[in-house]
C-alpha positions in Angstrom: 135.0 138.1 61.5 134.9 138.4 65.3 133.4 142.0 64.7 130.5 140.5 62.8 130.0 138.1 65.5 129.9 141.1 68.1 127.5 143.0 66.2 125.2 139.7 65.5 125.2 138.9 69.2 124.7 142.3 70.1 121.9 142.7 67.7 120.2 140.0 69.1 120.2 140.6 73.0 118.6 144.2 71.5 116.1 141.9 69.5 115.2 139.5 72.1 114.7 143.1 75.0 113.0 145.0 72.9 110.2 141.6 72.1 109.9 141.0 75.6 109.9 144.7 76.7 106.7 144.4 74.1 105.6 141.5 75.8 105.7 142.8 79.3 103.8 146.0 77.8 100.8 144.1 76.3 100.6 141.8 79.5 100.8 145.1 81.7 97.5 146.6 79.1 96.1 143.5 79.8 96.2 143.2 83.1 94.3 146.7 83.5 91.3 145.0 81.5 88.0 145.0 83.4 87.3 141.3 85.2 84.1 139.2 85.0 82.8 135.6 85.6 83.1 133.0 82.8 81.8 129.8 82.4 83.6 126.7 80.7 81.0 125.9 78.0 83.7 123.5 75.7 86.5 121.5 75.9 88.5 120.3 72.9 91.3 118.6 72.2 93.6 118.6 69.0 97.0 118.6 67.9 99.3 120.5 66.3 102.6 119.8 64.7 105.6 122.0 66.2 109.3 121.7 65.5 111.3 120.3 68.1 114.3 122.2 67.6 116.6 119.4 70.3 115.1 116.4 68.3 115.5 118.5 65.0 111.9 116.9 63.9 108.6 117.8 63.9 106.2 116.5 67.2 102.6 116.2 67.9 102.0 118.4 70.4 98.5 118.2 72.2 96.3 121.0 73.2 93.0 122.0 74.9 90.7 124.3 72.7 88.8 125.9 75.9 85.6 127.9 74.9 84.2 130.5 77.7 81.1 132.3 78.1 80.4 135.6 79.9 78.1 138.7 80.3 79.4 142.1 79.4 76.3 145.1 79.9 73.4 142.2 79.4 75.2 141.0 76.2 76.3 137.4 76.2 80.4 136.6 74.9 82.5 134.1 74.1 86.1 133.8 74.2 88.5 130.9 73.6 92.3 130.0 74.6 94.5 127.4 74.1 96.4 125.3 76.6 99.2 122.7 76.3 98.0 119.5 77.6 100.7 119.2 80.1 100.0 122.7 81.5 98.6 122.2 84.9 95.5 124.0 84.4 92.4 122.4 85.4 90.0 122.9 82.7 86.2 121.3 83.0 82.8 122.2 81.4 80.7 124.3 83.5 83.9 125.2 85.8 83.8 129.3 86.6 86.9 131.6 85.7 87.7 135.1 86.7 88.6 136.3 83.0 90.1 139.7 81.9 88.3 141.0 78.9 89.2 143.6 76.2 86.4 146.6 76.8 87.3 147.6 73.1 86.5 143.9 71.9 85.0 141.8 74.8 85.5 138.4 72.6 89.1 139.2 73.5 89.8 137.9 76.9 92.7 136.8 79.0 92.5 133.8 81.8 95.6 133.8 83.4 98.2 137.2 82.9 101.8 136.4 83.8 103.4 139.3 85.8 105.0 141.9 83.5 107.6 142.6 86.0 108.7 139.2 85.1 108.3 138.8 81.5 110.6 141.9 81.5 113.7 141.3 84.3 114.3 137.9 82.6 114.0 139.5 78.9 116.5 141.9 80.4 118.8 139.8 82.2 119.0 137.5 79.1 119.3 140.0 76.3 122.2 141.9 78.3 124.3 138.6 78.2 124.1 139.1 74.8 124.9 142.6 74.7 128.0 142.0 77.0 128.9 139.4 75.0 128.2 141.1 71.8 130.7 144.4 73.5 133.6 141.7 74.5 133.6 140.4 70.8 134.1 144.0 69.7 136.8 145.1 71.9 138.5 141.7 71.2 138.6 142.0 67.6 140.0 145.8 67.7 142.6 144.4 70.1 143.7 142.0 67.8 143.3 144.3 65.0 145.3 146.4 67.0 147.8 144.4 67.5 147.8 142.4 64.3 149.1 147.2 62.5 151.7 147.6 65.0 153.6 144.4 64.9 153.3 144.8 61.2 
């Protein structure tokens, strides 16, 4: 049984570097993307249901739909993200970003890019807890297994 465990908590500290070794990657393309000025053209607010997994129940959670509009080459864009309404962010129509957009799809654009570095040493730091943990649950079940054949 304990070896099961070491292999499941192993498995997942591999899982949860190799998503935010991903995660670091696509914020590191990202962050190469050309720049240009955006302008807040809409402001929404909805909600959305999301499990909170300390309550066990599902919450409203409320969020700003922000629409922006830029100029790529002559041509006119729009681009849209989603903020929490507790994130600090101060969002207004007619406000001016600095956005990153996609040259491959310019209605893909970024407003804010977390550093990869980041995104990757915690990913790291908190999947090789798991590993190490995953490692000590091996070597305790073979030295219990061990012990378990020769005083037998």
């Amino acid at each position: 049984m304990t070896r099961l465990s070491g292999f499941g908590v192993t498995s997942f500290g591999v899982i949860v570097i190799v998503l935010t070794s991903l995660t670091a990657y696509y914020d590191a393309q990202v962050a190469k993307w050309p720049t240009t000025k955006a302008v807040v053209v809409d402001v929404t607010r909805f909600t959305r249901m999301e499990r909170d997994t300390n309550k066990k129940r599902d919450v409203a959670v409320q969020y700003r739909h922000v629409t922006f509009s830029y100029n790529i080459n002559g041509r006119d864009f729009q681009g849209a993200q989603d903020y929490r309404a507790e994130d600090p962010i101060v969002v207004e129509k007619g406000m001016t970003f600095v956005v990153h957009y996609n040259p491959s799809d310019p209605t893909q654009m970024a407003t804010s890019i977390p550093a990869a570095g980041t995104v990757a040493i915690v990913g790291v730091m908190f999947g090789g807890v798991f590993i190490a943990l995953g490692v000590f649950l091996f070597w305790r079940a073979r030295k219990v297994e061990t012990a378990l054949v020769s005083g037998a």
